[in-house]
GUBA-455340 format. One line per 5 residues: their letters; for each residue x, y, z of N, C-alpha, C. Coordinates in steps of 0.05 Angstrom, whole numbers, plus 5000, padded with zeros to 4 digits. Layout:
a	X,Y,Z,X,Y,Z,X,Y,Z  ...
//
This chain:
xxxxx	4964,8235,1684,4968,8226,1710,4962,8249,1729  4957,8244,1747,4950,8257,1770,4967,8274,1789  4968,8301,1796,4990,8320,1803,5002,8298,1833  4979,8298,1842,4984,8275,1869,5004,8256,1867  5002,8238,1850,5015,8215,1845,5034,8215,1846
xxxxx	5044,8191,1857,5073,8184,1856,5090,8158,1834  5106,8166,1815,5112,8141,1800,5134,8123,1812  5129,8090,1818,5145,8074,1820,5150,8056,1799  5163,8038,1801,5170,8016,1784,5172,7981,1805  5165,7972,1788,5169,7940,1798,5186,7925,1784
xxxxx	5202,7900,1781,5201,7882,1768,5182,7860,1765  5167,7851,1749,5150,7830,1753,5162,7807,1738  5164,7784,1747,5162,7759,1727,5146,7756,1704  5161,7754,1681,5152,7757,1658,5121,7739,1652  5110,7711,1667,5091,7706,1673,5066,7717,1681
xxxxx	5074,7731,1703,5056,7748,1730,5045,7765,1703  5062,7781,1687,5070,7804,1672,5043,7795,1656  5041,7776,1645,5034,7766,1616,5006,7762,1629  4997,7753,1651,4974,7743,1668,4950,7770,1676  4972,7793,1685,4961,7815,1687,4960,7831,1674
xxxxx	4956,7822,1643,4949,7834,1625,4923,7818,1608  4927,7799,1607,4902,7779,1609,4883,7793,1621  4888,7790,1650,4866,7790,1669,4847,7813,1663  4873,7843,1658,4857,7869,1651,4842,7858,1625  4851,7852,1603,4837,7849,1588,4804,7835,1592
xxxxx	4804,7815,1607,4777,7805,1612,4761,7815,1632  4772,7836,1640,4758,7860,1658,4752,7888,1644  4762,7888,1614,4755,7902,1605,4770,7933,1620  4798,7927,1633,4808,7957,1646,4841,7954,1643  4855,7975,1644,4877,7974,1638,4896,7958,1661
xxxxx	4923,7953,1667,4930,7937,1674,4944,7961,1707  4944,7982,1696,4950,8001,1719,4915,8006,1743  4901,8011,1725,4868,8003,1739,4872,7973,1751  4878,7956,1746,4875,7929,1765,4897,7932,1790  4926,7941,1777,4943,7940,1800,4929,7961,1818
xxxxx	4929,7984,1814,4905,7996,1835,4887,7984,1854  4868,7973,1847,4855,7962,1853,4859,7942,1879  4884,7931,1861,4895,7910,1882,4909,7921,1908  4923,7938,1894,4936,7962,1921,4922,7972,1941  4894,7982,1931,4879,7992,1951,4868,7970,1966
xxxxx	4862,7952,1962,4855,7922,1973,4866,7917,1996  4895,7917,1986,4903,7905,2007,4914,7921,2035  4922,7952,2024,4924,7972,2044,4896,7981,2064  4871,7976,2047,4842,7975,2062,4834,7961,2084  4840,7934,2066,4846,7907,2095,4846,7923,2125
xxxxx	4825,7912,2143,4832,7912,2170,4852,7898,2181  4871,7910,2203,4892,7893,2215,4882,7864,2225  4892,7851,2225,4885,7822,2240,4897,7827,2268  4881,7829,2289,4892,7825,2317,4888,7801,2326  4914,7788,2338,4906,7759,2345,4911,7769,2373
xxxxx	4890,7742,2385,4887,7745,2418,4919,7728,2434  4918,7747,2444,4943,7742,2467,4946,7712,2464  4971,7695,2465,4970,7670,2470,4977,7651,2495  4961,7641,2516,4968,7633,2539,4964,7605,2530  4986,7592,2552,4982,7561,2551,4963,7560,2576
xxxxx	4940,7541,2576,4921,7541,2596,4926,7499,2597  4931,7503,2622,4932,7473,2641,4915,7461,2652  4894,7471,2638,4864,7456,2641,4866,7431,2633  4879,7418,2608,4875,7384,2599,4911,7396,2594  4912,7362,2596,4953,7361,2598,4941,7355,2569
xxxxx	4978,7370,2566,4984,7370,2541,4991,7347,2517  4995,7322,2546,5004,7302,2534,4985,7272,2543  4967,7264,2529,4944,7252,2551,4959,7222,2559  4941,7222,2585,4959,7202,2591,4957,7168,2593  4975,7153,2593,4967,7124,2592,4969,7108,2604
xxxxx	4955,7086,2605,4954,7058,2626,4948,7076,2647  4946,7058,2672,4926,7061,2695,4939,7085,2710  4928,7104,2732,4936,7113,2739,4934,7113,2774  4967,7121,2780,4966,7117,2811,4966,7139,2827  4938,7130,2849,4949,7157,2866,4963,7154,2893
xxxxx	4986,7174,2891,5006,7155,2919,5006,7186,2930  5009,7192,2953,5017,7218,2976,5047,7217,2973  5053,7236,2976,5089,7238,2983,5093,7221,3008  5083,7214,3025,5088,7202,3045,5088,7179,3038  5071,7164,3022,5075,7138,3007,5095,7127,2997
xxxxx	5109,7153,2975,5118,7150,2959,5149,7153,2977  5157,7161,2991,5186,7160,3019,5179,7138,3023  5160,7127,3028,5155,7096,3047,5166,7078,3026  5163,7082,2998,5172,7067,2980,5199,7061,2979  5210,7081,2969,5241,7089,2958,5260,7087,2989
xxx	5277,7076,2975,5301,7068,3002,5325,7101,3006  5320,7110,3023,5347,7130,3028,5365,7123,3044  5391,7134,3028,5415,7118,3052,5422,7144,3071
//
């Protein structure tokens, strides 16, 4: 092993365990070469930046039904009774 290195430990499910030893095997590499592998993978990965999220009021959110009325506020006082 390598002066660099650092040793950890995992628990794996005895499954996972049995799978990733398979897998090296049909890769023809040991089972510490695949976890590698995988490690560097996924620390390589570019971050995912997601774009800011705005609600935009361009189309309602809720579409709408049956006919539609157009009344002025002034209409709409002429309607409704105030005491």
């Amino acid at each position: 092993m390598e002066q660099t290195a650092i040793r950890t430990s995992i628990d794996l499910p005895h499954d996972l365990h049995r799978r990733l030893h398979e897998a090296a095997a049909r890769k023809g590499c040991s089972a510490r070469k695949l976890i590698l592998a995988g490690i560097e993978r996924a620390v390589s990965e570019p971050e995912v930046t997601r774009p800011p999220r705005r609600l935009t009021l361009d189309k309602s959110l809720v579409p709408p039904t049956g006919r539609r009325i157009d009344l002025t506020n002034e209409e709409i006082y002429d309607l409704i009774e105030f005491p």
